[in-house]
C-alpha positions in Angstrom: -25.2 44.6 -20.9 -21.6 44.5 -21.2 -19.4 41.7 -23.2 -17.6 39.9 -20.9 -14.3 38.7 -22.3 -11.8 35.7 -20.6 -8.5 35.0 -21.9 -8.5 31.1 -22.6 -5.9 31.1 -19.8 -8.5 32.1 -17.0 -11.7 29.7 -18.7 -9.1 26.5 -18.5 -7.2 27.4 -15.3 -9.7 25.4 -13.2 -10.9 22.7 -15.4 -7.7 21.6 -16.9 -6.1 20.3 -13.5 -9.6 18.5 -12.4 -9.8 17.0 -16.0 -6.2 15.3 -15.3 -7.2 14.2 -12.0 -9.7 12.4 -13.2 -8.3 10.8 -16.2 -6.6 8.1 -14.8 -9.8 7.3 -13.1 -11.8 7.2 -16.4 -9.4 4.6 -18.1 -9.2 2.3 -15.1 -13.1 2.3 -14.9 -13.2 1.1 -18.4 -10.4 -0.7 -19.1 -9.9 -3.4 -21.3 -10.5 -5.9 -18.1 -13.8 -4.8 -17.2 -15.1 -4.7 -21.1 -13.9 -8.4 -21.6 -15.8 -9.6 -18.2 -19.0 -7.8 -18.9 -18.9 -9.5 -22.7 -18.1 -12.7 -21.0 -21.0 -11.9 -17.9 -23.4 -11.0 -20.7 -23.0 -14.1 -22.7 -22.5 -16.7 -20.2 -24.2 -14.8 -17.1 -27.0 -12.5 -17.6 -29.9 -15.1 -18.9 -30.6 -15.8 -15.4 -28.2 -13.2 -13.1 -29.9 -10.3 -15.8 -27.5 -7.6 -17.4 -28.1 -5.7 -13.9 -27.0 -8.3 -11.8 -30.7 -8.3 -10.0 -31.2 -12.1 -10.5 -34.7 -13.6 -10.8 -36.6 -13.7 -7.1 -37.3 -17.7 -6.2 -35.4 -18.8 -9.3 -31.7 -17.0 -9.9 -29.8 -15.0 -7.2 -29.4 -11.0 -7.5 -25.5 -10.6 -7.7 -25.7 -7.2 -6.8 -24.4 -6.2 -3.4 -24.7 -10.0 -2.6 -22.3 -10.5 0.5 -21.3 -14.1 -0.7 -20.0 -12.4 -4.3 -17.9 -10.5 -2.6 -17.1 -12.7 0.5 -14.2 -15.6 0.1 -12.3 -15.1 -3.6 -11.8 -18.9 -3.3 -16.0 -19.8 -2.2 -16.2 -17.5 -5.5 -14.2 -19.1 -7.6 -15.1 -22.9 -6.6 -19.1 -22.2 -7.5 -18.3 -20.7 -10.6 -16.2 -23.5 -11.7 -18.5 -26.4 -10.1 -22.1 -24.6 -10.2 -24.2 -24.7 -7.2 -28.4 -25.4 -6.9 -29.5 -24.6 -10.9 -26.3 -23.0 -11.9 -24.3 -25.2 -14.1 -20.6 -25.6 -14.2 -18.0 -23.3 -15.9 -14.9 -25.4 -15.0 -14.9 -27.4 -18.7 -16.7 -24.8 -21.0 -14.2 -21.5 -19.8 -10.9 -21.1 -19.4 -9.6 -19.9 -15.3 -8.5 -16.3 -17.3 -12.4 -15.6 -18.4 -14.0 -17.2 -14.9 -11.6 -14.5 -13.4 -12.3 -11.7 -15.8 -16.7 -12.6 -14.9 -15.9 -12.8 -11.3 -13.8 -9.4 -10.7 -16.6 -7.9 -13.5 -18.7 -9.0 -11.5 -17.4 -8.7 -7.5 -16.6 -4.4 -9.0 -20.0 -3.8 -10.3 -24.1 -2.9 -9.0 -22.5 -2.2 -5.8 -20.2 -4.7 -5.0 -16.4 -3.5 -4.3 -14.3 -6.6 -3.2 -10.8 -7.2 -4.3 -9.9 -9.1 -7.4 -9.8 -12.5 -7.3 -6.3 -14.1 -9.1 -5.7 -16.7 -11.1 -4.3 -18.7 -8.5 -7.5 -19.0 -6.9 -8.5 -21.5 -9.6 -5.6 -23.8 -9.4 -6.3 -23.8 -5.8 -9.8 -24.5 -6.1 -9.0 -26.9 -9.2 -6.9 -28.8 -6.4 -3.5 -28.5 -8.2 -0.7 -27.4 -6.9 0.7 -24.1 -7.5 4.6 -22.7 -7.9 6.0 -21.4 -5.2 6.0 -18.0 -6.2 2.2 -18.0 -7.4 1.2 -19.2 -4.1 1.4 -15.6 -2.7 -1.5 -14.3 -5.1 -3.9 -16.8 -3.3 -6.5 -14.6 -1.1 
């Protein structure tokens, strides 16, 4: 059987382009964002939600592909900052960058695709009032 020899030229030529393509891709799936939200999901999260977002049946939601995670950014944000049924409040013990960084963890992951939810949404569900210009960001 014969040796078959390719220049490196013709063994890249159709991998190099796709591996570009797709390299933008790769750093925005696992950018710094989503690494800080799933440390913050795990520690403050995932005791009853679980590290796969299934929940507990009868006693802790599944947050995977749940409609209401990925409904209203403000509904969102207002239960993670004032709890709801056995879930206990966020709004003293985290800061409105970190409840943002669990929420968009969590409203991009098991599933669920939903647009981020901004800052702004938890002044706006904190009841302050918001600078002119931030009032655009509010979903």
């Amino acid at each position: 059987m014969p040796i078959r020899r390719y220049s490196r030229r013709s063994r890249c030529a159709g991998v190099l382009p796709l591996c570009i393509l797709l390299l933008p891709v790769a750093a925005i799936a696992a950018g710094p964002v989503d690494q800080e939200g799933a440390v913050l999901y795990a520690q403050n999260c995932s005791a009853c939600h679980q590290a796969g977002g299934k929940g507990i049946v009868g006693a802790f939601p599944a947050l995977a592909r749940n409609t209401f995670v990925v409904g209203d950014p403000l509904a969102v944000a207002r239960t993670v900052m004032d709890g709801r049924g056995g879930m206990p409040s966020f709004r003293s013990s985290l800061t409105d960058e970190q409840m943002g960084l669990i929420i968009n963890y969590i409203r991009g992951s098991w599933g669920n695709r939903a647009v981020p939810v901004m800052p702004a949404s938890f002044a706006k569900a904190r009841g302050r009032t918001l600078p002119r210009e931030v009032r655009s960001q509010v979903h």
